[in-house]
C-alpha positions in Angstrom: 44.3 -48.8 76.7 41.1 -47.1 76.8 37.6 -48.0 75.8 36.2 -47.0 72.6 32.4 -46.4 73.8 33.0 -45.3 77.8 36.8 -44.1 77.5 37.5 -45.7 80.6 40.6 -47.2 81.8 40.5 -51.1 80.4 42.4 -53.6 83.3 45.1 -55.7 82.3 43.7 -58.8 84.2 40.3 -59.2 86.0 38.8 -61.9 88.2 35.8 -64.1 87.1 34.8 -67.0 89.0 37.8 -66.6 91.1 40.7 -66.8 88.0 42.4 -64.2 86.5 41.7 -63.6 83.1 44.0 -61.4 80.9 42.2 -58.4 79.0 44.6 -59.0 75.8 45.8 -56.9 73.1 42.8 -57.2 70.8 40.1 -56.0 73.5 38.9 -52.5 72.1 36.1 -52.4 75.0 36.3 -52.5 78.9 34.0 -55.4 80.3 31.3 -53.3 81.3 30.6 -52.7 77.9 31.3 -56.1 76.8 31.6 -58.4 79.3 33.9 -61.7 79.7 32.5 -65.0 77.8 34.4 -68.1 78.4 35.4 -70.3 75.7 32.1 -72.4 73.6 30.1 -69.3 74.8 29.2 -65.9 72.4 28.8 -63.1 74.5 25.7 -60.9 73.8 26.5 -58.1 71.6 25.6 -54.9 72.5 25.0 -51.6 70.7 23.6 -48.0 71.0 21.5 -46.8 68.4 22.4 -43.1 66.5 18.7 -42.7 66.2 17.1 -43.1 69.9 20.3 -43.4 71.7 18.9 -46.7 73.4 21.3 -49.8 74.1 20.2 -52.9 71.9 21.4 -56.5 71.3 23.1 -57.4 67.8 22.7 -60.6 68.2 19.0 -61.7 66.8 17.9 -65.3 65.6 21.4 -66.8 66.1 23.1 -64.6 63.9 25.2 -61.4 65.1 24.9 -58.0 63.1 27.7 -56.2 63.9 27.6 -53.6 61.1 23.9 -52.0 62.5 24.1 -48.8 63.5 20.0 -48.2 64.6 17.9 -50.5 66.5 15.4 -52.6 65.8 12.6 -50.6 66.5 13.9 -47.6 64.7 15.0 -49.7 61.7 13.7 -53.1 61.4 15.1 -56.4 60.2 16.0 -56.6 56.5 13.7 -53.5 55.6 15.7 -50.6 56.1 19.2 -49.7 55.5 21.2 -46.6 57.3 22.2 -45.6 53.7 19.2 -45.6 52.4 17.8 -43.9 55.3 20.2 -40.9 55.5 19.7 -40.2 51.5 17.9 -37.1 51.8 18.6 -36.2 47.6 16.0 -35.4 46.0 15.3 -34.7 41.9 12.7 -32.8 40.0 10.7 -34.0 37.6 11.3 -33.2 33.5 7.3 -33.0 33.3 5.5 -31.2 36.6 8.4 -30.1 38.2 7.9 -32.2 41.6 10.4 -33.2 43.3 10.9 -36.9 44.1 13.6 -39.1 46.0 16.4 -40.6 44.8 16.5 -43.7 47.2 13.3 -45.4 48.1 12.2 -48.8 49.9 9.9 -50.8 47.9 8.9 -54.3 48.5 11.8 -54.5 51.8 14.4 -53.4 49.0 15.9 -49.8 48.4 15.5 -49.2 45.3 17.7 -46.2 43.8 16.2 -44.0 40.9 19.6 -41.8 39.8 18.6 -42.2 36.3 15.1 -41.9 36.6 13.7 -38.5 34.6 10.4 -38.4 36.2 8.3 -38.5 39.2 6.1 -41.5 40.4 2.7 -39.7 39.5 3.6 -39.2 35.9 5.9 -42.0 35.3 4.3 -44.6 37.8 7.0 -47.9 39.1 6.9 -51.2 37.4 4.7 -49.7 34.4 7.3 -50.1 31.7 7.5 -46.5 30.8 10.1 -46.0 28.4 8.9 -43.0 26.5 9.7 -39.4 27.1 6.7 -37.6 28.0 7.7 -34.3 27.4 8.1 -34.8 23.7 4.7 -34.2 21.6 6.3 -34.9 18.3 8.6 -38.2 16.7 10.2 -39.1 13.8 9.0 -41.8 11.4 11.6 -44.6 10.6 10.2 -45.0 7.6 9.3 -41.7 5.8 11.9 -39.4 7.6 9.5 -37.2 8.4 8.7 -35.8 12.0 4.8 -36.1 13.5 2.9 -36.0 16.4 2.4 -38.4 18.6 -0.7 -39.2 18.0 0.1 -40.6 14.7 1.8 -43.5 15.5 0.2 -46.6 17.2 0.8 -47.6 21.3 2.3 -50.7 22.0 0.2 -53.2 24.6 3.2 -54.4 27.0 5.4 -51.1 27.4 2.8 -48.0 26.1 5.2 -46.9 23.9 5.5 -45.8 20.1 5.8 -47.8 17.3 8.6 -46.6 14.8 6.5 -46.1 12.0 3.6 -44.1 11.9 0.4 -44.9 11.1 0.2 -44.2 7.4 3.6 -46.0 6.8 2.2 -49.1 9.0 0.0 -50.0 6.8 1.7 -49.4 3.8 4.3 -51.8 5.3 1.9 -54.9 6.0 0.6 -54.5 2.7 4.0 -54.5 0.9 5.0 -57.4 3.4 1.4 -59.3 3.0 1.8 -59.1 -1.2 5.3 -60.2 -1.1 4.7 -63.2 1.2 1.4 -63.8 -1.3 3.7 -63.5 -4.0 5.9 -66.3 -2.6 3.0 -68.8 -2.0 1.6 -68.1 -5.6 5.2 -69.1 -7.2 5.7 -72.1 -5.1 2.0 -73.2 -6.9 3.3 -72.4 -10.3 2.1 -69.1 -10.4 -1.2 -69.5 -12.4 -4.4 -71.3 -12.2 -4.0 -75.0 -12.1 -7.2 -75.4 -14.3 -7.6 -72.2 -16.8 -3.9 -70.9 -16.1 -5.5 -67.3 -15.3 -2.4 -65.3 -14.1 -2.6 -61.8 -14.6 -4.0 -60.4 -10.8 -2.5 -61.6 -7.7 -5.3 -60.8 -5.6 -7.9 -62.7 -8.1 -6.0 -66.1 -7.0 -6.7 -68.2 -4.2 -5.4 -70.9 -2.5 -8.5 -74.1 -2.2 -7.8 -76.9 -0.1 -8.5 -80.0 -1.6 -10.2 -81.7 1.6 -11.6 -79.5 4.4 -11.2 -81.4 7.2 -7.4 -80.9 6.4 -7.4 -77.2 6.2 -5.3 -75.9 9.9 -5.6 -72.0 9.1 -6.3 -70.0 6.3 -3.0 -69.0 4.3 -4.4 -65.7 3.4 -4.4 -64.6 7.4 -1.1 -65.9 8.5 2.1 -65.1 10.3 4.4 -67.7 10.3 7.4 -68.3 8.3 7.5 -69.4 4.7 8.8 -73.1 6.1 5.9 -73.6 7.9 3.7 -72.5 5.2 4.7 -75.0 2.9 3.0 -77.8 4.5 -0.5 -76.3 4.6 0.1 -75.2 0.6 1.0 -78.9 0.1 -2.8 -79.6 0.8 -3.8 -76.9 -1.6 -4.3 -75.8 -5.6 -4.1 -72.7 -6.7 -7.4 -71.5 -8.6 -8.2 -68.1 -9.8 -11.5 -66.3 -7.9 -14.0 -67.7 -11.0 -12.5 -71.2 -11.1 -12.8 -71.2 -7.0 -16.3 -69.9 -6.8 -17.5 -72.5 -10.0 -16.2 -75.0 -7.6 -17.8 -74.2 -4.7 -21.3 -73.7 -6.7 -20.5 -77.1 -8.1 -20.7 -75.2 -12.0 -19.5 -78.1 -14.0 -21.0 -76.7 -17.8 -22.0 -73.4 -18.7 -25.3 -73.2 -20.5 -25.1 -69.6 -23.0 -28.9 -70.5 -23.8 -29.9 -70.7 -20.2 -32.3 -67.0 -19.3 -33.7 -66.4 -15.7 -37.6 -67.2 -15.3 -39.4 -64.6 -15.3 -41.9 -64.7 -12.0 -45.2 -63.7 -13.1 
């Protein structure tokens, strides 16, 4: 048999310590290149790097890496990889036309970016960019129609698009804000509770009967129906004259009663 790194002749026996020791069938090296180690002993693995050519140990920390192909000053410990070092693939960019890796290391990991459309200038990592920024018009879930972009609000976390546009956005909140109204107003009884004024929604309020009760104002929120029902259950519903008169503490109305006139 021959060795796989020198190609040299490997012996059948050899002498250590003064005993034979047989070479066996599964030696693939002579024992120049990796010496004898008696039994309850690891020998010290031994490598030569593609990169530098320089011999190095694979055995670091305890622990044997037998699948390295670099050292570790070419390559250090758990930051690079030889696949993600010989990816030399490159893509160009949808918007400027740059061209930018497929295979990077960030944070000690490679990171592959196959399905990635842009570069890291326009697009940058860990932003949340989900948009296409080489389209300048959308459509509008909610009018079919297509606009610009600049029609339709940003969203905080991810920068992108809302479905609707603006116009149709608040259209939307007031439809939803009047049917949600609409809902508290019948679970009241749907008028006034003391003139039983119930022509205009938006003339009817909702007046808490103690203050110091009152958790939010119904008017303003955005919670579920479910959890409206226990702040309505502190309320009366009272149309905008009846609510004001209260407030003003207006028991009687005087028709007689004319302004002084200030001299």
């Amino acid at each position: 048999m021959k060795c796989q790194k020198c190609s040299c002749d490997i012996p059948k026996t050899i002498i250590v310590n003064g005993k034979k020791v047989r070479s066996g069938r599964k030696r693939k090296c002579c024992f120049a290149c990796y010496p004898y180690c008696p039994k309850g002993q690891k020998p010290p693995m031994i490598g030569i790097c593609k990169g530098c050519g320089s011999e190095f140990k694979k055995r670091v920390d305890g622990k044997t890496v037998t699948n390295r192909i670099y050292c570790f000053e070419c390559h250090p410990k758990n930051q690079y990889k030889s696949k993600g070092i010989r990816c030399t693939k490159t893509k160009k960019c949808l918007k400027c036309s740059k061209e930018f890796p497929l295979k990077m290391i960030i944070n000690n990991k490679i990171k592959s970016f196959g399905s990635r459309s842009f570069c890291f200038e326009c697009s940058p990592f860990g932003a949340g960019n989900n948009r296409n920024l080489v389209k300048t018009e959308k459509k509008c879930q909610f009018c079919n129609s297509m606009k610009p972009l600049d029609d339709f609000y940003t969203r905080k976390n991810t920068n992108s698009r809302h479905a609707f546009c603006k116009k149709c956005t608040i259209e939307y909140n007031r439809e939803r804000t009047a049917h949600k109204k609409l809902e508290c107003v019948n679970y009241l009884g749907g008028a006034c509770q003391r003139c039983g004024y119930s022509k205009c929604l938006a003339a009817l309020d909702f007046h808490h009967i103690e203050s110091d009760d009152k958790e939010y104002t119904i008017a303003h929120h955005k919670v579920p129906f479910n959890q409206i029902k226990k702040e309505l259950d502190k309320c009366e519903l009272l149309c905008s004259n009846c609510h004001r008169e209260h407030h003003a503490s207006v028991v009687h109305f005087d028709p007689n009663f004319t302004k002084r006139v200030i001299p």
